[in-house]
C-alpha positions in Angstrom: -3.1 -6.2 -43.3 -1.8 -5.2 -39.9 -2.1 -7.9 -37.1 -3.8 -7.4 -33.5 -0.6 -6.6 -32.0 0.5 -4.0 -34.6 -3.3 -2.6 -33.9 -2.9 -2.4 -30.3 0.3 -0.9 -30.5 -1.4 2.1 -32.3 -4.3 2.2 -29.7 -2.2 2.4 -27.6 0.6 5.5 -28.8 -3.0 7.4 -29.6 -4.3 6.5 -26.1 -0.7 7.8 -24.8 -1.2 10.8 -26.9 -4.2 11.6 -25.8 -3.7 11.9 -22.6 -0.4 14.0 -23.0 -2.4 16.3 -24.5 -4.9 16.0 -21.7 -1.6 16.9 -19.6 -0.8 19.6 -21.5 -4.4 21.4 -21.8 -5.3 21.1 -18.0 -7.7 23.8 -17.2 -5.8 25.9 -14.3 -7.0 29.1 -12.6 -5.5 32.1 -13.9 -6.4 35.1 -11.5 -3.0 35.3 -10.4 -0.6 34.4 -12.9 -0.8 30.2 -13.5 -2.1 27.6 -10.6 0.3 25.0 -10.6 -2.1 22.7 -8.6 -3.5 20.5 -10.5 -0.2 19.7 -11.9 1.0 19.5 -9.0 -1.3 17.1 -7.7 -0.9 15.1 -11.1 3.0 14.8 -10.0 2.1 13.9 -6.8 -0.4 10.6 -7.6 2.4 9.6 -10.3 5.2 9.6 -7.4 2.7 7.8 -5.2 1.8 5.2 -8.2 5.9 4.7 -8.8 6.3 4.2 -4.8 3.6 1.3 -5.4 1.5 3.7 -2.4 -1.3 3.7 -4.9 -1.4 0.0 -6.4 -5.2 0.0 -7.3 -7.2 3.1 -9.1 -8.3 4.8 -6.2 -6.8 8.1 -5.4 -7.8 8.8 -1.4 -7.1 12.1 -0.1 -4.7 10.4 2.7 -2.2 12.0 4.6 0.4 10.8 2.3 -0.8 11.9 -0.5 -1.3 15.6 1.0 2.3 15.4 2.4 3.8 14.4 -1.3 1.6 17.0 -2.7 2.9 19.5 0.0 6.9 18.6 -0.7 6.5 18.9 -4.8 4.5 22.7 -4.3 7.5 23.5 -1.9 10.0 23.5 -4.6 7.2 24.1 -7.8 4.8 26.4 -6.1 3.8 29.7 -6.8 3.8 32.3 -3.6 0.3 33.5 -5.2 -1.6 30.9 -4.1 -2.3 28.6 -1.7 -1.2 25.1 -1.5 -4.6 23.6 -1.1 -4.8 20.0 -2.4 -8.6 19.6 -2.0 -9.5 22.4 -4.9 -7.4 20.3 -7.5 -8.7 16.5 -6.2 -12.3 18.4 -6.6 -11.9 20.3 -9.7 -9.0 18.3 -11.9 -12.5 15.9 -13.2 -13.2 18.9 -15.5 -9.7 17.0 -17.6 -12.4 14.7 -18.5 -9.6 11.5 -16.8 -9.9 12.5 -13.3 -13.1 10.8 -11.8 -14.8 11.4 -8.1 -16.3 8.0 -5.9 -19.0 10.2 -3.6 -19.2 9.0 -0.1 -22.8 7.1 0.5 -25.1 9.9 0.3 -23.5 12.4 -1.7 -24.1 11.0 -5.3 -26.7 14.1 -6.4 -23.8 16.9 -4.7 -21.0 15.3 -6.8 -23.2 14.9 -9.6 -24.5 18.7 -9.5 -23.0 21.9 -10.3 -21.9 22.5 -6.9 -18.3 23.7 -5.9 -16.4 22.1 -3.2 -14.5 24.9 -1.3 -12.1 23.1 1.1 -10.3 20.3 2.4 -14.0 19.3 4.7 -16.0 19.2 2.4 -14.1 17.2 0.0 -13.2 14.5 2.4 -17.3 14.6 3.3 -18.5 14.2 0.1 -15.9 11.8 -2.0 -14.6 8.5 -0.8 -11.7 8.5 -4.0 -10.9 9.9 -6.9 -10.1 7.4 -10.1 -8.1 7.8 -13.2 -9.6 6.5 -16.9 -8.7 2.8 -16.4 -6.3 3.2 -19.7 -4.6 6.2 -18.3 -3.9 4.3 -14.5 -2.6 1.4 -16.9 0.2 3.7 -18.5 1.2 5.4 -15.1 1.7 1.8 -14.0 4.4 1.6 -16.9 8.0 3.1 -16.1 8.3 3.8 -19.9 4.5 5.6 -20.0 4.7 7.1 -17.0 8.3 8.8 -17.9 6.3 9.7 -21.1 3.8 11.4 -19.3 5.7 12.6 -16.4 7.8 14.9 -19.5 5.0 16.4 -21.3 3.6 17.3 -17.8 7.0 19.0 -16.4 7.9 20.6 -19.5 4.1 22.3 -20.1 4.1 23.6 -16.7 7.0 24.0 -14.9 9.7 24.4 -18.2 13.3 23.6 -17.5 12.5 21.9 -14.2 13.0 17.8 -15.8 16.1 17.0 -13.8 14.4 18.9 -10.7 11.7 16.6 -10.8 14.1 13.7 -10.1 15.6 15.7 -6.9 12.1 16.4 -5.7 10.8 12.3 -6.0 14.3 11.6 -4.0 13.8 14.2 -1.6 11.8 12.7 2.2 11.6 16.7 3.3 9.2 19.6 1.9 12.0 22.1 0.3 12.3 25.9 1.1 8.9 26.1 2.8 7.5 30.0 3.5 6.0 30.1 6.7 3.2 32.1 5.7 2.1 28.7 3.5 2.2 26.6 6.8 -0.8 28.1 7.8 -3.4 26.0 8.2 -1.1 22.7 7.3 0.3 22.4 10.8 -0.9 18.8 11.5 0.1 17.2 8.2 3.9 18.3 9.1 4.1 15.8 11.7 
């Protein structure tokens, strides 16, 4: 008969699993060849949880959190789309993980069908975005969160582990198109 411990070991490596496979099956527009923002944005909140710059489960749209998301889609980005952050932080709570906070007011919008279009209307409408409490709890794990951070890097961008690594070090956005700055210009500085 297997003891609690034994049984919440295996809660636990099916809860892991689940939400690699949550990782791996992101829904991601497909128009033009594979948007790589929401994983993107999922690498993003996992360097903010490992800097400790997100200690509690609530995900704000902050200017750190745009900046990290900018420097990761400077070296993972695709040229066919735009790096908008605010499409993913609305849209990623299709995964079923990803949860929105509305602002005071805003509970029956969020709560709608409606679509979000921009970075505005986001930042009008949701205070924070939160993770399942179980999934926040493994990201707070280096051995979790390494688990996690794999089966996300090798779905979407393949070949690209040790990358990753540079990118986390890295305090500068990499090779950076111009034509992407548009629009961005004040979270540069």
């Amino acid at each position: 008969m297997p003891n609690n411990s034994n049984k919440k070991s295996i809660q636990d490596l099916e809860a892991l699993a689940y939400y690699s496979k949550k990782f791996e099956r992101l829904r991601v527009d497909r128009a033009h060849g594979i948007a790589p923002h929401k994983p993107i944005l999922l690498l993003s909140v996992i360097e903010q949880i490992r800097k400790k710059n997100i200690s509690i489960n609530e995900i704000y749209l902050c200017p750190e959190l745009i900046q990290t998301f900018l420097k990761y889609w400077s070296y993972l980005g695709s040229y066919r789309h735009h790096p908008d952050i605010s499409r993913p932080f609305f849209h990623m709570r299709s995964g079923k993980f990803w949860h929105l906070w509305a602002n005071s007011g805003y509970e029956k919008l969020l709560s709608s069908k409606v679509k979000l279009k921009n970075l505005s209307e986001v930042r009008q409408a949701v205070k924070y975005a939160y993770l399942d409490e179980d999934l926040f709890e493994f990201l707070q794990s280096p051995s979790s969160r390494n688990s996690l951070l794999i089966v996300l890097v090798s779905r979407w961008f393949p070949g690209k582990t040790d990358l990753i690594e540079e990118i986390y070090q890295a305090d500068k956005l990499g090779d950076f198109p111009e034509y992407l700055r548009d629009g961005y210009e004040e979270l540069y500085q």
